[in-house]
VOPAGU-2260 file (C-alpha; in pm, 1 decimal, decimal comma):
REM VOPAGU-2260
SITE   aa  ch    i         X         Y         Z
SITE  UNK   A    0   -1432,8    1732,3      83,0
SITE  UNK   A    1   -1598,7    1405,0      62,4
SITE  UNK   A    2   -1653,1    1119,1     306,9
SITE  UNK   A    3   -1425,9     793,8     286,8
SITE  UNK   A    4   -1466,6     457,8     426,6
SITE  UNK   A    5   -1230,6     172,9     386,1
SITE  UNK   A    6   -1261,5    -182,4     410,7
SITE  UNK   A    7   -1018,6    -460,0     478,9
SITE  UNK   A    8    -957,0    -796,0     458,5
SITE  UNK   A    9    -648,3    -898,8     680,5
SITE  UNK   A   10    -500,2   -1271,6     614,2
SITE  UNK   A   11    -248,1   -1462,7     732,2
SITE  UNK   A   12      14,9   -1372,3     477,4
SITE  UNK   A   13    -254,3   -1061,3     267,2
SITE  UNK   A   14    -401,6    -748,4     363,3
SITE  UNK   A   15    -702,1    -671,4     100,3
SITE  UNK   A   16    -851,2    -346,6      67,3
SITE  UNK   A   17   -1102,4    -156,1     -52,4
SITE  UNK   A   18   -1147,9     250,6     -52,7
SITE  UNK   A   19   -1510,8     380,7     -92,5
SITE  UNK   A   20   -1580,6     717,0    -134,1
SITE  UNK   A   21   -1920,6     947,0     -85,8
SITE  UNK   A   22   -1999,4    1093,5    -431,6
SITE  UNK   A   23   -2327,3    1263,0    -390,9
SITE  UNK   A   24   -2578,1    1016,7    -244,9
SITE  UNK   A   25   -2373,1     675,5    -340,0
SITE  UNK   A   26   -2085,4     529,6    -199,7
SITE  UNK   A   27   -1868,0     472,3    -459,3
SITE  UNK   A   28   -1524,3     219,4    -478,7
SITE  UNK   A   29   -1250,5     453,5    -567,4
SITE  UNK   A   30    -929,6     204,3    -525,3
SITE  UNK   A   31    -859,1    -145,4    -414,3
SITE  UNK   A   32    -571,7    -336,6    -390,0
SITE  UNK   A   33    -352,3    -588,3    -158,9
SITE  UNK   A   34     -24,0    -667,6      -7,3
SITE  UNK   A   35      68,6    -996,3     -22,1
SITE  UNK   A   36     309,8   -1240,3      22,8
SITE  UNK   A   37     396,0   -1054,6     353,8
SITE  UNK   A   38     683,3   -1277,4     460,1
SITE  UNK   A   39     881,3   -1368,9     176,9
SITE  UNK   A   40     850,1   -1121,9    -126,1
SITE  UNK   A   41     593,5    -885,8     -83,9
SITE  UNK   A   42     402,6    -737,3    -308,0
SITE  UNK   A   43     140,6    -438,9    -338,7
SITE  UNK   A   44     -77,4    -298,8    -592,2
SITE  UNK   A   45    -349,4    -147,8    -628,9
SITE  UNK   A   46    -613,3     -77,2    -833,7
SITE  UNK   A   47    -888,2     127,7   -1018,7
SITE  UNK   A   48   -1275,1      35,7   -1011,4
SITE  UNK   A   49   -1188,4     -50,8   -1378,7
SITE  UNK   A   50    -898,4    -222,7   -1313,1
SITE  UNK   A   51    -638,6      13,9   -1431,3
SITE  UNK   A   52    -319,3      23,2   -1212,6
SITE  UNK   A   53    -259,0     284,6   -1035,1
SITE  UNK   A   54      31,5     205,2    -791,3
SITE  UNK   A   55     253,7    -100,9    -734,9
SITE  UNK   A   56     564,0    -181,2    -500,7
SITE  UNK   A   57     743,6    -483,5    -462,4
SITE  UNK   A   58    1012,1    -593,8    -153,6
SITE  UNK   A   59    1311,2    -798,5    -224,3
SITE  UNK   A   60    1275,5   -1164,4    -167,3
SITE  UNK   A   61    1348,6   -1295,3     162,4
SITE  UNK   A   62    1235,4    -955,0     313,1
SITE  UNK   A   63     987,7   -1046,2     579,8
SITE  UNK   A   64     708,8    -703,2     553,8
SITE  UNK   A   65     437,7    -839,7     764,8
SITE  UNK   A   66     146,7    -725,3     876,7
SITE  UNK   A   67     264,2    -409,0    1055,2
SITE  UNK   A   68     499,9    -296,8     776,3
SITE  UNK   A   69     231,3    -325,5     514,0
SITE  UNK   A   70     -18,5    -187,5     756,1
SITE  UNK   A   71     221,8     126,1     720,0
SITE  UNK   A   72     295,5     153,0     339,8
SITE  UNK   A   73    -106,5      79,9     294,4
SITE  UNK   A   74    -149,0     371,2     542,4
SITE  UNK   A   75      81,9     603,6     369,0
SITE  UNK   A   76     -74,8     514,6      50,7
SITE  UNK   A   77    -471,9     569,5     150,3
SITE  UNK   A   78    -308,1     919,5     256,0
SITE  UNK   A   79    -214,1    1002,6     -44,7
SITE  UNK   A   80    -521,0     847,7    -237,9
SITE  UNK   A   81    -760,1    1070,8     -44,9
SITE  UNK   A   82    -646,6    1444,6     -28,1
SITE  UNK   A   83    -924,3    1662,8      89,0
SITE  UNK   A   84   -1083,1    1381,0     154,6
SITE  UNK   A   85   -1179,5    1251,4     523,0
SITE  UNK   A   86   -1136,6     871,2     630,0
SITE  UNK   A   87   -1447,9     828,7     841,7
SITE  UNK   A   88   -1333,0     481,5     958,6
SITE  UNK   A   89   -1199,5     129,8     890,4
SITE  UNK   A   90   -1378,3    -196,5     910,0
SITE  UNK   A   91   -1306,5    -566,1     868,1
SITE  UNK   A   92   -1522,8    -749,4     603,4
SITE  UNK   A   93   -1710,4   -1056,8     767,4
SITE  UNK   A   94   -1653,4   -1329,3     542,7
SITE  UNK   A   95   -1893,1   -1621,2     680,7
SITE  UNK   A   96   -2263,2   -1592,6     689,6
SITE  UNK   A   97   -2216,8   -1156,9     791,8
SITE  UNK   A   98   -2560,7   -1120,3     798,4
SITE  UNK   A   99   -2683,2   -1386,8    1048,0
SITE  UNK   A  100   -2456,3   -1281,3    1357,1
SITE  UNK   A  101   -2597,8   -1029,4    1552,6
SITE  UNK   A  102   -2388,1   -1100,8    1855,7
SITE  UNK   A  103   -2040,5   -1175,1    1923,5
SITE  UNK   A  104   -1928,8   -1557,6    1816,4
SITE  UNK   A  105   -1593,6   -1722,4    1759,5
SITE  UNK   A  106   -1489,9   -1526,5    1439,9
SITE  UNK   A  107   -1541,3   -1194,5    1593,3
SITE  UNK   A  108   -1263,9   -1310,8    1860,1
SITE  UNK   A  109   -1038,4   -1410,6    1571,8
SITE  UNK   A  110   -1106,8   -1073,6    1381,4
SITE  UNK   A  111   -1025,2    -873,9    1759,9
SITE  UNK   A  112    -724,3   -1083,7    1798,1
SITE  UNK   A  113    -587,3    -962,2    1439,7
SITE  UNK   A  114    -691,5    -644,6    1492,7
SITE  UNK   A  115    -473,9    -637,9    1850,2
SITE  UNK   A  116    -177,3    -797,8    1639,7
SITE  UNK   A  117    -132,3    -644,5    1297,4
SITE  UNK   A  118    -267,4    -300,4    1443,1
SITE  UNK   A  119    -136,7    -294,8    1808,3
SITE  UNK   A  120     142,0    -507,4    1780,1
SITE  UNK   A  121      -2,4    -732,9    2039,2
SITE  UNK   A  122      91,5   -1106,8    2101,3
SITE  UNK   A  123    -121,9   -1366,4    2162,2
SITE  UNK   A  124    -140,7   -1713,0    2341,8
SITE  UNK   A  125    -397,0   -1982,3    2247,7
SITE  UNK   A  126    -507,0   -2336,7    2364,5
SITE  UNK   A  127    -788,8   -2490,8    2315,1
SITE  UNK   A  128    -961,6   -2624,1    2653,6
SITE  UNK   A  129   -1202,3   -2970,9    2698,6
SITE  UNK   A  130    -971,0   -3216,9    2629,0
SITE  UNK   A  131    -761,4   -3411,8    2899,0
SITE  UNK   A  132    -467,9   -3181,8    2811,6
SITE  UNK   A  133    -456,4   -2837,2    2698,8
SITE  UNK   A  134    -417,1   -2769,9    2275,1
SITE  UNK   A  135    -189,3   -2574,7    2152,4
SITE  UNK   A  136    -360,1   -2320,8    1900,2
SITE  UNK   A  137    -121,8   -2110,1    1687,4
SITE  UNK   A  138    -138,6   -1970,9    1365,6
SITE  UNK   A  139     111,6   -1989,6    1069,4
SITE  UNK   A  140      98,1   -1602,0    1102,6
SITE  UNK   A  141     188,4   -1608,3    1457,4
SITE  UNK   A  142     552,9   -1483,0    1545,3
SITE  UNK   A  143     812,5   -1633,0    1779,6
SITE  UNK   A  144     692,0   -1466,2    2103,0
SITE  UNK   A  145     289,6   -1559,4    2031,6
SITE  UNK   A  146     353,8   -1937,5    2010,3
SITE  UNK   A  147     592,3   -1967,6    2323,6
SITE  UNK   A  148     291,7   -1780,3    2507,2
SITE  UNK   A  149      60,7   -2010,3    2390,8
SITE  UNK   A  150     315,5   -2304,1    2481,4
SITE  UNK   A  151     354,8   -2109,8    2897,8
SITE  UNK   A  152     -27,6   -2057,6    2881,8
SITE  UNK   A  153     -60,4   -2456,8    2798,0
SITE  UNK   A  154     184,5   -2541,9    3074,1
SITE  UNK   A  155      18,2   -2360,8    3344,3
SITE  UNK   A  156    -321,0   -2492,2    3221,2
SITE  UNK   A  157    -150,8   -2835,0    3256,7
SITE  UNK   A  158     -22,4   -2747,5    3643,9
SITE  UNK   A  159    -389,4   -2622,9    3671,1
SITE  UNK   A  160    -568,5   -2979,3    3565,4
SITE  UNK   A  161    -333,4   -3173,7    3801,9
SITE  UNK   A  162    -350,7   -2950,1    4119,7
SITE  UNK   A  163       3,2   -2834,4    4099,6
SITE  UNK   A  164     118,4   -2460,4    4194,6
SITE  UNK   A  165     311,9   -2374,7    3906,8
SITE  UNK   A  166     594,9   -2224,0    4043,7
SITE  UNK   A  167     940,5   -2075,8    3868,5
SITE  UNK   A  168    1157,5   -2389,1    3880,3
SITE  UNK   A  169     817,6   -2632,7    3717,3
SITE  UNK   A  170     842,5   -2380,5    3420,4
């Protein structure tokens, strides 16, 4: 029985990943892949470190997957791709400048917030705050319930700036 690690790379409409396994004393890839297209016709493969296919799937057009339903087939899949093996943990690959943050910043709040959403199957709400008015912030990825929270959350910030109790029948 080996160690395992896995790494991915969760977009707005992709999930990369990447399976590394202890051989020895290296960590070696062992299969990487991607869903994508998670909301119209979506698409997995994956891959050996060579390149050579070793598993693809494909959703009908129009079928919406997202992150939660390809968090599942990708689950189901690493199963199966490891055996004996043990999964010692999953991480999120820091895209921008990974080695100069050593403390939280802005995209480690953006990687939690995914995290809470495609893992959890958590909503968020977002505005951005400074301005004379609250921002709305959404994402393209964000589903109904997210962006009408981030719509109430901008409303009550609104009541907030003008000294008004927000109350039921102001909603």
């Amino acid at each position: 029985m080996s160690n395992a690690i896995c790494v991915l790379n969760a977009g707005s409409s992709s999930i990369k990943f990447s399976l590394f396994v202890e051989r020895g004393k290296n960590l070696e890839a062992d299969v990487r892949g991607q869903v994508e297209s998670l909301f119209t016709a979506a698409r997995f493969v994956s891959k050996a470190p060579d390149g050579a296919l070793k598993s693809e799937k494909s959703w009908p057009e129009g079928f919406a997957l997202g992150h939660a339903g390809a968090l599942d087939h990708l689950i189901g899949y690493l199963r199966s791709v490891l055996g004996d093996d043990r999964l010692l943990g999953i991480g999120h690959r820091v895209v921008h400048r990974g080695l100069t943050y050593n403390r939280p910043v802005l995209e480690s709040g953006n990687m939690l917030a995914k995290q809470l959403a495609y893992l959890g199957r958590a909503d968020s709400a977002g505005i951005v705050l400074g301005a004379r008015v609250p921002i709305i912030l959404t994402s393209r990825a964000d589903s109904a319930e997210a962006r009408l929270a981030s719509c109430a959350v901008a409303v009550a910030f609104a009541h907030r700036l003008r000294g008004k109790q927000l109350t039921q029948k102001s909603v």
